[in-house]
N, C-alpha and C positions, 0 to 999 in steps of 0.2 A: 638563946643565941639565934635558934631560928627564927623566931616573930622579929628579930632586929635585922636581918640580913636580906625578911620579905619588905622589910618597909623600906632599907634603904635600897633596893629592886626595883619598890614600886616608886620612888622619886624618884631614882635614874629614868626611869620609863617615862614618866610625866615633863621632867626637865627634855628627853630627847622627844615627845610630842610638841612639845614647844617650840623648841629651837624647829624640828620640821617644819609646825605650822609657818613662822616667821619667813620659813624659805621660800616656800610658794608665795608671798606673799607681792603682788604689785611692788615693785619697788623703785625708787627715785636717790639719786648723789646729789649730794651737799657736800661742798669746799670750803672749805671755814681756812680763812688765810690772815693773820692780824688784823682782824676788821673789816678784811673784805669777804663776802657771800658770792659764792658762784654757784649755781645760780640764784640772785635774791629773790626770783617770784618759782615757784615749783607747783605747776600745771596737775591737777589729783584729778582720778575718778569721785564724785561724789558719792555717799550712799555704800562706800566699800573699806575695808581695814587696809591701811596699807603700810608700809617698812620703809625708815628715810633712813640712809646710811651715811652718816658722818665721817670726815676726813678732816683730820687739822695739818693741815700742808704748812701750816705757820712754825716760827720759832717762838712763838707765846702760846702759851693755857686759852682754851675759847671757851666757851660754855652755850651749848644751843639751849633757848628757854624759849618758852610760850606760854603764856599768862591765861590764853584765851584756852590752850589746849591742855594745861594743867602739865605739860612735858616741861623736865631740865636734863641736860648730858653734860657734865664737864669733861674734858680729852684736853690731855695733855699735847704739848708737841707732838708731830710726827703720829699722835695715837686713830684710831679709828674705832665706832662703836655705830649704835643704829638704835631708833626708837619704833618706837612700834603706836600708830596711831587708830584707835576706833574710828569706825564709820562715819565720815559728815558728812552735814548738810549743804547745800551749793550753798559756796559764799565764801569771804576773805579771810583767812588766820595767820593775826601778825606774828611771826619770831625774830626772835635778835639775839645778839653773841654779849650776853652778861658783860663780860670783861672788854667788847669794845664797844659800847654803845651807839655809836653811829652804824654802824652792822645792821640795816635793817632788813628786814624778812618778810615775804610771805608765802602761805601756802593757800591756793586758788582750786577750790572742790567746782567741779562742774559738772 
């Protein structure tokens, strides 16, 4: 019972490194509203990890995806949630909202 009590310890301990890292992390809002992106271009450090934290302010399901960035989130109505992206390189990465396609996105590493 003890060796099960130290492990589930030591993933508490790792899950809450985690979640702290994420909190220092550079971070940038995203509005995901039935199709509409506020803001659709989001301005990044290059070269740095940074945390995009998603808001569905809509009364529909959205889904932030990026093909380029290998990221998907689905949120429901009302839900909010955040991804977590590695370090890039200066240059363009498009995202779009699954469910409204014309929802188009970019993030902009400088």
């Amino acid at each position: 019972m003890a060796g099960k009590t130290r492990g589930l310890l030591g993933v508490g301990l790792l899950l809450a490194a985690t979640v702290s890292l994420a909190a220092d992390l550079p971070t940038f809002k995203l509005e995901m509203k039935d199709g509409v992106l506020n803001p659709a271009r989001i301005a990044v450090p290059a070269g740095q990890k940074i945390k995009i934290e998603i808001h569905n302010t809509g009364q529909s399901a959205v889904e932030f995806e990026s093909v380029q960035l290998r990221k998907e989130k689905v949120l429901a109505p009302g839900a909010q949630s955040f991804v977590v992206i590695a370090p890039l390189q200066p240059g363009e990465y498009k995202f779009f909202d699954d469910f409204h396609t014309q929802a188009q996105g970019a993030i902009v590493a400088k």
